[in-house]
C-alpha distance (Angstrom), angle and dihedral (degrees) to the residues before:
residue distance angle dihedral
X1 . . .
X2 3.71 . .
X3 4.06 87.7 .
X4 3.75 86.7 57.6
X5 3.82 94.8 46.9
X6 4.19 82.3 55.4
X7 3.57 94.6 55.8
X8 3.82 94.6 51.6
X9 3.85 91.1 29.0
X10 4.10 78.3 56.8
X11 4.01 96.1 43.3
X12 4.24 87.4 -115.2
X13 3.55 82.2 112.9
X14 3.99 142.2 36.6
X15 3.43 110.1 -154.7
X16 3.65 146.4 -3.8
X17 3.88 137.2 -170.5
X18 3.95 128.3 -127.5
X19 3.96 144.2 126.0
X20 3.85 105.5 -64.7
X21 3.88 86.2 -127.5
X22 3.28 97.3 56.7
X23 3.98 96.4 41.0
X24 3.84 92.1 51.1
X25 3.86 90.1 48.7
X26 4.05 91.8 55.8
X27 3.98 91.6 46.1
X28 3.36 93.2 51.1
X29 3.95 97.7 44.9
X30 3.71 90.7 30.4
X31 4.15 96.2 52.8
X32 3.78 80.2 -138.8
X33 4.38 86.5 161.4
X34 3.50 97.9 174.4
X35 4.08 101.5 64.7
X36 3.29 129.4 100.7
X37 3.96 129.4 -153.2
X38 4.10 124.2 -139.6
X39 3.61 130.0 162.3
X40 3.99 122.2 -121.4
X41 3.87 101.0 -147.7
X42 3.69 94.6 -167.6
X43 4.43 83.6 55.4
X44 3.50 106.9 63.3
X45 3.83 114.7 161.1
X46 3.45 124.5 -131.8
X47 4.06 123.5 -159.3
X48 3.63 130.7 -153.6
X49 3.50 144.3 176.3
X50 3.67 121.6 -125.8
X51 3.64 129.0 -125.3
X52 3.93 142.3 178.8
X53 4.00 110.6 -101.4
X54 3.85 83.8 -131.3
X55 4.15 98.3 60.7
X56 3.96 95.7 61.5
X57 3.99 88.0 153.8
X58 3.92 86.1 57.5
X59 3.93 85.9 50.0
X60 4.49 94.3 48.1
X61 3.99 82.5 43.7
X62 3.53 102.3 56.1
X63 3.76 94.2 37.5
X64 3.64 85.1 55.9
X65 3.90 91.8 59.5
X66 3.47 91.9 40.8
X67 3.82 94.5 56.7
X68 3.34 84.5 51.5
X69 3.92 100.1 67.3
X70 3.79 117.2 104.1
X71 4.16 120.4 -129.1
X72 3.74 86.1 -126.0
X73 4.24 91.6 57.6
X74 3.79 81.3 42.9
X75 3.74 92.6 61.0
X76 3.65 96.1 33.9
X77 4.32 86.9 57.8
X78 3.71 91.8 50.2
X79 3.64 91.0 46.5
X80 3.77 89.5 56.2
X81 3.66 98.9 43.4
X82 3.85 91.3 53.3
X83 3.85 97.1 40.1
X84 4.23 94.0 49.2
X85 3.73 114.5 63.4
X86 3.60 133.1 145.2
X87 3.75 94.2 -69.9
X88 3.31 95.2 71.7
X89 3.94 97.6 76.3
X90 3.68 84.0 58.5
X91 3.99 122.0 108.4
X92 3.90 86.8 -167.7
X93 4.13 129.0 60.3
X94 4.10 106.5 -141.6
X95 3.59 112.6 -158.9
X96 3.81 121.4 -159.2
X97 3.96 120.9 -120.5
X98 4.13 90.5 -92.0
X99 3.84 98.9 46.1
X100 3.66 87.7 52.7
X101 3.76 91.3 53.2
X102 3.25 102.8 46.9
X103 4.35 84.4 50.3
X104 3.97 84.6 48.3
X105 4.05 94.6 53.4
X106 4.27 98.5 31.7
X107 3.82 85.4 57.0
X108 3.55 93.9 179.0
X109 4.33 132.8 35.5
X110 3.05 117.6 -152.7
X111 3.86 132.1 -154.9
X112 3.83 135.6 -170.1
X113 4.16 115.1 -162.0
X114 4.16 136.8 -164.4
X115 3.94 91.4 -97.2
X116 3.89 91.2 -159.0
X117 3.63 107.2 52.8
X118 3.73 114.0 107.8
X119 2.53 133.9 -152.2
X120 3.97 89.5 22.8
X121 3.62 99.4 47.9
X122 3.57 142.9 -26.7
X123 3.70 133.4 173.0
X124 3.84 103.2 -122.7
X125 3.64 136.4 -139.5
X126 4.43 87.9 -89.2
X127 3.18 77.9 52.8
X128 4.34 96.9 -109.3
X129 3.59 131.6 145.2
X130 3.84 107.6 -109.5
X131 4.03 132.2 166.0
X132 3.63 136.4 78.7
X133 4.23 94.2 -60.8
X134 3.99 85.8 45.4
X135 3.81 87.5 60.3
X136 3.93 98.7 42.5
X137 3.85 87.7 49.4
X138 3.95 88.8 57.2
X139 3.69 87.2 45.3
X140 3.96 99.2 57.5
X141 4.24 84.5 39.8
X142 3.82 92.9 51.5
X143 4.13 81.5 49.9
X144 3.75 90.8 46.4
X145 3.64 101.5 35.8
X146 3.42 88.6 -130.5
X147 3.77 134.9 153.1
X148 3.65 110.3 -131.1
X149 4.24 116.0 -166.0
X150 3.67 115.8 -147.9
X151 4.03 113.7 -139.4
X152 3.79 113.7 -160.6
X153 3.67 128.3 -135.1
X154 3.67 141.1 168.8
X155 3.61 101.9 -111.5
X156 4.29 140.0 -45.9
X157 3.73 104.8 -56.3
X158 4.27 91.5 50.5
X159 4.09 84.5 45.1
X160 4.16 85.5 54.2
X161 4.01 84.2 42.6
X162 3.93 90.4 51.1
X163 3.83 94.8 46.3
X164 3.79 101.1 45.2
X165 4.08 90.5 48.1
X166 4.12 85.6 47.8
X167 4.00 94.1 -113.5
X168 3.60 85.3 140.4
X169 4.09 142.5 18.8
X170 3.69 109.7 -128.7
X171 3.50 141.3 18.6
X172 3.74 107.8 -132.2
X173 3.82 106.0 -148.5
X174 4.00 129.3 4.1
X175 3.83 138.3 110.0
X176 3.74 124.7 -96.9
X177 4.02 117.0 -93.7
X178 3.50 136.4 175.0
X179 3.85 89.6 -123.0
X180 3.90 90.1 48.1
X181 3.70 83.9 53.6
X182 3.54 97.9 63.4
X183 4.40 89.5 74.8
X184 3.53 100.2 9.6
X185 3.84 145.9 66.9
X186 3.72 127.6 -153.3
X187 3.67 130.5 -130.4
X188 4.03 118.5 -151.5
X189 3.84 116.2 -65.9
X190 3.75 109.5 -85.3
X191 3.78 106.5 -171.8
X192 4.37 125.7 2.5
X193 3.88 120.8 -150.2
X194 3.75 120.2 -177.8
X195 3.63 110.6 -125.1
X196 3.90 119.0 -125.9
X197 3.71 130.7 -157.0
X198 4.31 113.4 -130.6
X199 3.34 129.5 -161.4
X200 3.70 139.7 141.2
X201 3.74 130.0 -60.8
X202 3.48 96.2 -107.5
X203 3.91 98.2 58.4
X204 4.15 112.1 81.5
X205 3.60 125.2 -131.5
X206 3.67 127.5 -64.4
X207 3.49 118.1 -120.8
X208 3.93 101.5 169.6
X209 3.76 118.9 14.6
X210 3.83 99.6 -157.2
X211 3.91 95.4 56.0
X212 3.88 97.0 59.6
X213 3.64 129.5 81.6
X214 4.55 116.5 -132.3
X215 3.24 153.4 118.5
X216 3.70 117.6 -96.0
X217 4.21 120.2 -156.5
X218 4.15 105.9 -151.9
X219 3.89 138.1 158.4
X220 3.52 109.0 -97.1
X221 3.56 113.5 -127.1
X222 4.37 86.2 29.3
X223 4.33 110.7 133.8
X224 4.16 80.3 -118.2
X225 3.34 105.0 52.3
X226 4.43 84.1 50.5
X227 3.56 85.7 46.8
X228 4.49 99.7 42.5
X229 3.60 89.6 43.2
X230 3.94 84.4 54.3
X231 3.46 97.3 47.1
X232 3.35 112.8 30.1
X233 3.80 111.8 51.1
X234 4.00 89.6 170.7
X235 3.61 98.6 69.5
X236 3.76 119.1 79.3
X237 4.09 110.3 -138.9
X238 3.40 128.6 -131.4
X239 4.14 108.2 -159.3
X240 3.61 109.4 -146.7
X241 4.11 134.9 -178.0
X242 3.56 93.8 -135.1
X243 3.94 147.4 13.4
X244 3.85 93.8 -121.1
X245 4.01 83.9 55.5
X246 3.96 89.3 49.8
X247 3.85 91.7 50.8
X248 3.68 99.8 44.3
X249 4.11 84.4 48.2
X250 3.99 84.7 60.3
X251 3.49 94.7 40.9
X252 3.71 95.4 55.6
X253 3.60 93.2 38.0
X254 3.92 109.0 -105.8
X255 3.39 90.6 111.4
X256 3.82 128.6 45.2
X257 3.88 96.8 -161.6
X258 3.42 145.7 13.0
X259 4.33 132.7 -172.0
X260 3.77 115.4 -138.4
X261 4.05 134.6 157.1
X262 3.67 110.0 -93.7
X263 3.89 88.4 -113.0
X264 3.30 95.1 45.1
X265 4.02 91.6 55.1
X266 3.82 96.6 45.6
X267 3.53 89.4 56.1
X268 3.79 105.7 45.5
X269 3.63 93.7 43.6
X270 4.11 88.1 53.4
X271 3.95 94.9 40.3
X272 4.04 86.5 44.4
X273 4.27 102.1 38.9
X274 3.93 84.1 -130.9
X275 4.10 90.6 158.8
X276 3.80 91.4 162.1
X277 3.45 96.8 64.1
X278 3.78 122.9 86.0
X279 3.79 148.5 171.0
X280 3.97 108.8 -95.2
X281 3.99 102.2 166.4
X282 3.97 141.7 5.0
X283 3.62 107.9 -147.5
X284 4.09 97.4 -150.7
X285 3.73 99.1 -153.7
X286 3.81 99.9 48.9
X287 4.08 94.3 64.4
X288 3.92 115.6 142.1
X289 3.75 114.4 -106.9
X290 3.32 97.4 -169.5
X291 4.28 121.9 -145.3
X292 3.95 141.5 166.6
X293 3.70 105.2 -113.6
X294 3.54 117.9 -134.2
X295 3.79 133.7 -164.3
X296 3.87 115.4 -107.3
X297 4.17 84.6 -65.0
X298 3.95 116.7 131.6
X299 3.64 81.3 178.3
X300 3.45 106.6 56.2
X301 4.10 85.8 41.8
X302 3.26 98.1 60.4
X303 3.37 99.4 41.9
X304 3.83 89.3 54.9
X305 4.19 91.5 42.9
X306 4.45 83.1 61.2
X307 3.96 86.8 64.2
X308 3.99 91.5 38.5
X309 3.95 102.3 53.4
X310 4.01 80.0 53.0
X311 3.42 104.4 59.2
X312 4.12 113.1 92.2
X313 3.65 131.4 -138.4
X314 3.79 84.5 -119.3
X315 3.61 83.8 62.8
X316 4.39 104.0 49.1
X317 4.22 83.7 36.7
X318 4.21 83.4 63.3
X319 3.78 93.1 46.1
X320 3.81 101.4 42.0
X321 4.03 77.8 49.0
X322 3.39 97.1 65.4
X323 3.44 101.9 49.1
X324 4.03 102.8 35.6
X325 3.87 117.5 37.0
X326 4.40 90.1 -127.8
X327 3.33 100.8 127.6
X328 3.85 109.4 -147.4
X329 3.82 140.8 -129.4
X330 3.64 156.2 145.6
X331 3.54 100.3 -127.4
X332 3.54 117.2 76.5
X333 3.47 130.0 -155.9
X334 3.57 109.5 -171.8
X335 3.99 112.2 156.0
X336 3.54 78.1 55.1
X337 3.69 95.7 55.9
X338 3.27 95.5 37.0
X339 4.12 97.2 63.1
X340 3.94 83.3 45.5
X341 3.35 97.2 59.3
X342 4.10 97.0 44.0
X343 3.91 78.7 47.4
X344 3.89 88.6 58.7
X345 3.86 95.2 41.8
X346 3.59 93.1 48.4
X347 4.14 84.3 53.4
X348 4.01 90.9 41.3
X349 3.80 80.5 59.0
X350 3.21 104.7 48.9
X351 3.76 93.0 51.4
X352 3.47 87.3 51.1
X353 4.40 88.7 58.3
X354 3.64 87.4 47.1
X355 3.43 96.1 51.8
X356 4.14 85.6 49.6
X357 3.87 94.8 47.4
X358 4.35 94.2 47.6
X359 3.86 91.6 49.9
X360 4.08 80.6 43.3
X361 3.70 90.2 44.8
X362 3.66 92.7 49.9
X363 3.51 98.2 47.2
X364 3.94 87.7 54.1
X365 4.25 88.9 50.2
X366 4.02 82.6 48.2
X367 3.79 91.5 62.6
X368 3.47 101.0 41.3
X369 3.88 97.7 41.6
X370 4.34 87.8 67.3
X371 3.63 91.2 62.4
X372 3.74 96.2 46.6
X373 3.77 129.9 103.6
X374 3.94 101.5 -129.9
X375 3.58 93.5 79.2
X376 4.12 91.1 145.7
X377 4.07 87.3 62.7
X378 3.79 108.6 26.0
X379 4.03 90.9 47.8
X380 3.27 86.5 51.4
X381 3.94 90.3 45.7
X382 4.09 92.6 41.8
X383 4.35 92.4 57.8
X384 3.50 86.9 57.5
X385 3.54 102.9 36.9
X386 4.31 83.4 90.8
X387 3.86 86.2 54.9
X388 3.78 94.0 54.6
X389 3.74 102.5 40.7
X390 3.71 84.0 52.0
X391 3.98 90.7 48.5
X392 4.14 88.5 46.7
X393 3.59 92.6 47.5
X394 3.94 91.7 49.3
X395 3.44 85.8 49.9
X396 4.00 100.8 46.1
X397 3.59 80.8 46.3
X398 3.70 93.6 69.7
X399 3.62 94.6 40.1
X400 4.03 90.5 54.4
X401 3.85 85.4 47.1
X402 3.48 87.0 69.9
X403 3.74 100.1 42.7
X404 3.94 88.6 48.2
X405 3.62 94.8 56.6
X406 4.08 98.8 41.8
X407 3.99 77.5 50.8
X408 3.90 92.8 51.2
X409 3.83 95.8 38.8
X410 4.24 85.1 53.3
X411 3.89 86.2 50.7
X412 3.56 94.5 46.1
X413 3.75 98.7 49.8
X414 4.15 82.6 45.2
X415 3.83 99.3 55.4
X416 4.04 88.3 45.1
X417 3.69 97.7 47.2
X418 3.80 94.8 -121.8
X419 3.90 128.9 150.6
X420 3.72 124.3 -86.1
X421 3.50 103.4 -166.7
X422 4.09 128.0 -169.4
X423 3.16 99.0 -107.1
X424 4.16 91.6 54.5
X425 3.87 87.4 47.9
X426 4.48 92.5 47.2
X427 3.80 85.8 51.6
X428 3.67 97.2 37.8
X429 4.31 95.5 50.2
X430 4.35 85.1 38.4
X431 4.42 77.8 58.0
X432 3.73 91.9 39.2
X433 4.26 96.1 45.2
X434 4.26 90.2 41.5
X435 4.06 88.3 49.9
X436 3.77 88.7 46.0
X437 3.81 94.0 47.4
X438 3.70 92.2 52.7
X439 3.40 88.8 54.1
X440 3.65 100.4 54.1
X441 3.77 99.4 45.9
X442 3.94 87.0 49.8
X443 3.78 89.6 54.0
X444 3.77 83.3 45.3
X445 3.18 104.0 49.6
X446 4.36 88.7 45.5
X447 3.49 85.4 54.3
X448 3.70 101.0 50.1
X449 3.81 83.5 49.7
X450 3.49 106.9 47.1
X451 3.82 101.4 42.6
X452 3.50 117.4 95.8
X453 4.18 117.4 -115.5
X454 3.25 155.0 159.9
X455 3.51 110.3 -171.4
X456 3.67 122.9 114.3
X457 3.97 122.4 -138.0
X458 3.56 125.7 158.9
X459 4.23 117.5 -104.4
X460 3.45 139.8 175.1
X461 3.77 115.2 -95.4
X462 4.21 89.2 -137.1
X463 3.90 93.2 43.0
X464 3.87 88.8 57.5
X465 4.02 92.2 44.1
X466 3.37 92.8 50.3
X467 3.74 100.3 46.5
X468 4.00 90.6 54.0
X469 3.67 87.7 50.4
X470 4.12 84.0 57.6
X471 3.70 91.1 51.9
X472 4.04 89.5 56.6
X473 3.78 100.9 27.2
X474 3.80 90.8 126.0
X475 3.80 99.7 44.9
X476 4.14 81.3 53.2
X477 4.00 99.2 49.7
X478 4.34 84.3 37.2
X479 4.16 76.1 60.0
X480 4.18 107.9 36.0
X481 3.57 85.8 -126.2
X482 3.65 111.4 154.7
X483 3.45 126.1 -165.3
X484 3.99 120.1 -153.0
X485 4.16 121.6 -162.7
X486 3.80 124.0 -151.4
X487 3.64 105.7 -173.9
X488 4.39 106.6 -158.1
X489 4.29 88.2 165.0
X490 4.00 136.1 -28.0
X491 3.45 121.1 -96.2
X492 3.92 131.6 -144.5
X493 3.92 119.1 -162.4
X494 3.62 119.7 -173.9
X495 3.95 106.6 -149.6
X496 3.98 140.9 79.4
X497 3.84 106.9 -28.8
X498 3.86 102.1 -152.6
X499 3.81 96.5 48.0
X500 3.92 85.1 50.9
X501 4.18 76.3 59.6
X502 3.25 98.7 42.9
X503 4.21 83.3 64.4
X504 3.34 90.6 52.6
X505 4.12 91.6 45.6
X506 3.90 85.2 52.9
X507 3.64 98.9 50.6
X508 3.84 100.0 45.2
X509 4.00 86.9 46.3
X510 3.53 87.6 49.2
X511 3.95 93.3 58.3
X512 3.48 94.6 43.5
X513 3.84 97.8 52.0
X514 4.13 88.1 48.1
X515 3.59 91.5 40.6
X516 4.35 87.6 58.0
X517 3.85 86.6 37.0
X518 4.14 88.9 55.4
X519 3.73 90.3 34.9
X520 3.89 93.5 -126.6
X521 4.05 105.3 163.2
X522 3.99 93.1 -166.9
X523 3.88 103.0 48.6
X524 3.85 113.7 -179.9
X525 3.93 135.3 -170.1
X526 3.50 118.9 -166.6
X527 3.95 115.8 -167.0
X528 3.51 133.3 -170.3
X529 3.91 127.8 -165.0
X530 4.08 103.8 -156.8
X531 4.28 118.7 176.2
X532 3.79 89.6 -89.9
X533 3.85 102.1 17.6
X534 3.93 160.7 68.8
X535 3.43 115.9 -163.5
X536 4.24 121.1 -174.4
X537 3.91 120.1 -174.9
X538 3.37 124.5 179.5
X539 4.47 138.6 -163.6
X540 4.06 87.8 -139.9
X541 3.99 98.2 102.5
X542 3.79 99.1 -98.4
X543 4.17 121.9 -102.2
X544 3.51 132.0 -55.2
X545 3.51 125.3 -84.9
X546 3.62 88.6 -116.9
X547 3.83 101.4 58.2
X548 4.07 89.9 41.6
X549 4.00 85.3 61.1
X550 3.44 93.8 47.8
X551 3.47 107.9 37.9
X552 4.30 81.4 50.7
X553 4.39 85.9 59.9
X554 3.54 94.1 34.3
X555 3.80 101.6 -115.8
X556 3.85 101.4 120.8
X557 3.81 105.3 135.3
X558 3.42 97.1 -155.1
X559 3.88 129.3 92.8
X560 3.63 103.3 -138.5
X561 3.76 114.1 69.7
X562 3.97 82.8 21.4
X563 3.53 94.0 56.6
X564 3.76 90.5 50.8
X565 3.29 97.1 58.1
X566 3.74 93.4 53.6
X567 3.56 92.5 53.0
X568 3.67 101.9 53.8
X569 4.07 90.0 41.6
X570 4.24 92.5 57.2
X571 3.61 80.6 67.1
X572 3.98 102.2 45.2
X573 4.30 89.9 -98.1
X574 3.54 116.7 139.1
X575 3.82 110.6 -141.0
X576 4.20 112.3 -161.8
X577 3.72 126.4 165.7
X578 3.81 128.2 -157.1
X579 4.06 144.0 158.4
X580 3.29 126.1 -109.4
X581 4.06 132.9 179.5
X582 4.01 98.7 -79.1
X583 3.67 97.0 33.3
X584 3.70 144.9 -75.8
X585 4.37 127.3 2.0
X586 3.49 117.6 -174.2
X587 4.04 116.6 179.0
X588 3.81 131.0 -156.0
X589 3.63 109.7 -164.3
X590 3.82 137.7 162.0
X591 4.04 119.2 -104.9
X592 3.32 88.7 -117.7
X593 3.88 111.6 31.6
X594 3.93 93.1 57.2
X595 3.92 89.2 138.1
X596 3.72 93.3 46.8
């Protein structure tokens, strides 16, 4: 064989026949420049092994296994076989005498990129190429020692523009198509990421694309939305600029679906909070095989294929790993992986039933709460009940955040056969149980504040504090307000807990809304819990003039500072309010403990 790639290498011959594996691994570890590869449909090779007519077991067991092999490990064996030759033991790229010319006269190679593509690439506010294709193209130029030159543009479809009117050399990062063929060339794939259909957490999984009827958001100009629109008549396809707009049309329901790479879908739905999303299908044949794209240049392509087949899995794994938290490995540990990820979907559901039964819960309170007698406290209660849910569901968004993402990381390490190790799944349940935690005692704590009572238990005067401050933890971070505790002695009140809150509520409100008012951008309470006292200060300027008077005759119209007062005094509290040189003190004291 390798005499017969000599004599065509050498132009004493025209053509020979052979397995396209094999052929590619000679003229790459051969240098034999001058051949080119095409496929004989009509010659398709077929492999076997070779057994002894006497072992027919052997023969039923190995056809077994063999039946068992997927098409996608198929293609992802060939891929490896043609990608690593000899060259990739070596430290140092040779170049024969015409690849070096054709380096010395092009001088410089240019490259346009997708500039919104995270994490893959983007083109950053300085203007630089960064992302996990940024750093593999620095990688094969280090190898090279060639100078790539990036050429800006304002996002995919002016890069395809650029390319096809031969503004720029290569094409740093995109699959293979038979309309990208028409201008461009392809080098050997560098890096492979399934692709993953997302839509909301309502919608089921997809078992077979073509027999459902939706919308689909995609990049126009993308390799999948050529191929969908191709093969899937049924769907009805929503072009988009970017995937960030295609995932925030699914979120908010204009879309039903969209198709992104695995990577690129456990980022954005991180970076963006998008915790309703989910994965509902992985189409197996539509994976990204990712390439540089080079003008109609064999030259240029092979020369940039020598620094490809050299770069080691060791060596993407690192890169990916800096830019996506997916740890990466050779072991795989699926059974494990796969009970962790039913354990997170059984949690992801029951979040989702609490969720149902609160707003259910609430609606109940709602209708009861018009009827009662309390209307001084619960109307109070009921215009901010809005407010809070909003708070809560700020807050329970962060917490699911961090569910979402342990989920997609689990998936992620799943679909690309990579270890999940004990220690990843101790620290990811210890995230998952402290998320969960947080939100019951905030749905706890809501409760216990929103439901009307009268019965009178004794609490502790900090507990109470700090569960208000849980119920409006995000409208406090949204503010910088920062709330200090000095702690003289604990305090026990017997008397209705969640009007005791409601104080609390009031107050920290109360700051905030003078603290926007003043236009102070670093708030701060300071609180101290004395034998026989509760003492708030503020930095927000103190109150009017106006409201002090008032407030001293007891003709304040309005409920807040009011209602306070007339909390604290049912159970023999005083409740006085005063400036002082930073801002506002107010002072809860007992009747008879005023020096304490």
């Amino acid at each position: 064989m390798e005499e017969a790639l000599n004599l065509v290498n050498s132009k004493k011959a025209d053509a020979m026949i052979e397995n396209i594996i094999v052929v590619d691994y000679m003229k790459k570890s051969k240098e034999f420049s001058n051949i080119k590869i095409e496929t004989i449909e009509d010659y398709e090779f077929k492999i076997y092994s070779i057994v002894r007519n006497d072992y027919p077991i052997l023969i039923s067991i190995l056809n077994k296994a063999i039946n068992s092999i997927s098409k996608e490990d198929l293609l992802k064996i060939n891929s490896l076989l043609i990608q690593r030759t000899v060259e990739s033991k070596r430290n140092i790229i040779e170049l024969n005498d015409s690849q070096k010319e054709y380096l010395k006269n092009k001088k410089e190679i240019t490259m346009c990129v997708d500039p919104d593509w995270e994490p893959f690439e983007i083109i950053n506010k300085n203007g630089e190429h960064e992302g996990i294709a940024a750093d593999i193209i620095k990688l094969i130029a280090k190898k090279l020692n060639l100078e790539i030159t990036l050429v800006k543009t304002k996002g995919w479809e002016e890069t395809l523009e650029y390319s096809k009117n031969k503004k720029c050399d290569i094409l740093s990062f995109l699959n293979k198509t038979p309309q990208r063929e028409k201008w461009l060339t392809f080098t050997e794939p560098i890096f492979e990421d399934p692709n993953v259909l997302v839509a909301r957490a309502e919608i089921p999984m997809i078992e077979d694309l073509s027999k459902i009827k939706a919308s689909i958001a995609l990049p126009k100009g993308t390799a999948m939305y050529e191929r969908f629109s191709k093969d899937f008549p049924n769907l009805i396809f929503i072009p988009v600029d970017s995937e960030n707009e295609a995932f925030h049309l699914v979120e908010s329901k204009k879309a039903d679906l969209t198709l992104r790479s695995l990577i690129v879908a456990a980022y954005t739905i991180k970076k963006d909070g998008l915790f309703n999303l989910k994965m509902v299908g992985r189409p197996l044949e539509y994976s990204n095989y990712l390439r540089i794209g080079v003008l109609k240049e064999e030259v240029l392509k092979d020369i940039l294929n020598r620094a490809i087949v050299t770069i080691k899995k060791k060596e993407i794994d690192e890169i990916v790993n800096k830019h996506v938290s997916i740890e990466i490995n050779n072991v795989n540990y699926f059974s494990i992986g796969f009970w962790f990820f039913i354990g997170l979907l059984v949690v992801m559901t029951l979040i989702l039933l609490w969720n149902y039964l609160l707003r259910k819960e609430v609606k109940k309170e709602l209708e009861k709460n018009l009827v009662q007698s309390e209307l001084l406290f619960q109307k109070e209660k009921e215009a901010e009940i809005g407010k809070l849910i909003a708070n809560i569901s700020h807050q329970w968004r962060d917490s699911l955040t961090k569910i979402s993402y342990i989920n997609l990381t689990t998936i992620a390490k799943l679909q690309l056969k990579q270890e999940i190790t004990n220690n990843y799944l101790e620290k990811s349940s210890n995230e998952i149980e402290k998320s969960l935690d947080f939100m019951s005692q905030t749905r706890q704590n809501f409760l216990d504040y929103y439901k009307p009572s009268d019965n009178r238990i004794e609490f502790d005067i900090l507990e109470s504090v700090k569960s208000s401050v849980s119920i409006i933890n995000t409208k406090i971070k949204n503010h910088n307000l920062i709330i200090n505790y000095n702690i003289k002695n604990d305090i026990a009140v017997v008397s209705i807990r969640n009007q005791w809150m409601q104080v609390w509520i009031n107050l920290i409100n109360n700051c905030i809304n003078q603290a926007i008012k003043e236009n102070i951008l670093n708030p701060i309470i300071n609180i101290t819990i004395r034998e026989s006292s509760i003492i708030i200060e503020d930095n927000c300027r103190g109150f009017n003039e106006d409201i002090l008077n008032k407030f001293k005759d007891n003709s304040l119209n309005g409920l807040g500072l009011k209602m306070c007062k007339d909390i604290v005094s049912k159970d023999g509290w005083n409740f006085v309010i005063m400036n002082i040189p930073s801002g506002a003190l107010i002072k809860i004291y007992k009747m008879d403990g005023i020096n304490k």
